[in-house]
C-alpha positions in Angstrom: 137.4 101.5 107.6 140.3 101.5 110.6 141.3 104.1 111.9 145.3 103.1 110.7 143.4 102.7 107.2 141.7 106.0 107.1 145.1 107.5 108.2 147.0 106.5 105.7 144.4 107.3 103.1 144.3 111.0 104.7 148.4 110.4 103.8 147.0 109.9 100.2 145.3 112.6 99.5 147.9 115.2 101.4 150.3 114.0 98.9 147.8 114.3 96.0 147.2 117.7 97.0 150.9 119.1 97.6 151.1 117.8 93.7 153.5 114.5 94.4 150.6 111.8 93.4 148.2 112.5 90.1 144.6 110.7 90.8 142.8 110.6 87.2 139.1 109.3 87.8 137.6 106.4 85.0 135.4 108.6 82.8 132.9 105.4 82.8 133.4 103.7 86.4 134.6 104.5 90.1 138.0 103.6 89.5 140.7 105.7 89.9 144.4 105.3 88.8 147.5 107.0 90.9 150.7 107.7 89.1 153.3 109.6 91.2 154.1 112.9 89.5 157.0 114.6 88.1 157.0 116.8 91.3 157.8 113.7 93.4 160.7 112.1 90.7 162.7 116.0 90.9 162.3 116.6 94.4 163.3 112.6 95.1 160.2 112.4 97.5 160.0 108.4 97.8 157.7 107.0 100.2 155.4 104.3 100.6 152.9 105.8 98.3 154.9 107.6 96.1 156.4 104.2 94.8 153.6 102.2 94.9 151.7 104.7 92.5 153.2 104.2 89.4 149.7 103.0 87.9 148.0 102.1 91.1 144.3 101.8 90.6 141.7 101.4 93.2 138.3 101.9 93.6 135.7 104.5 95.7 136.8 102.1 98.9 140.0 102.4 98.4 140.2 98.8 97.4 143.4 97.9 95.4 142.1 96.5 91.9 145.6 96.5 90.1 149.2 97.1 91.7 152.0 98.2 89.5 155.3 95.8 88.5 157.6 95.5 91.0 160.6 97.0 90.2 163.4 94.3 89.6 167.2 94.2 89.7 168.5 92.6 86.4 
């Protein structure tokens, strides 16, 4: 893993903890799916990871299995 890769991860998981990003584990695999919490919607904390977690999953490397829909202007 890169260092700039293992940063951002460490970016990750400081959100996760400070409550903005909800990580729920697979009960039956090592995936894990990221959903930005309702923390991060009232205090307006939009970031890179905070919008790209809106059903995010990856697996134990961090590897990005399934990205969310892009939000679109209609």
């Amino acid at each position: 893993m890169t260092i700039y890769k293992r940063m951002e991860i460490q970016f990750l998981h400081q959100l996760i903890d400070e409550g903005y990003i909800y990580a729920q584990q697979h009960p039956d695999s090592e995936l894990t799916i990221y959903n930005y919490s309702p923390k991060a919607q009232y205090e307006r904390v939009w970031n890179e990871w905070t919008l790209l977690c809106r059903g995010l999953i990856m697996d134990r490397d961090y590897q990005i299995i399934a990205r969310p829909f892009r939000n679109r202007k209609f």
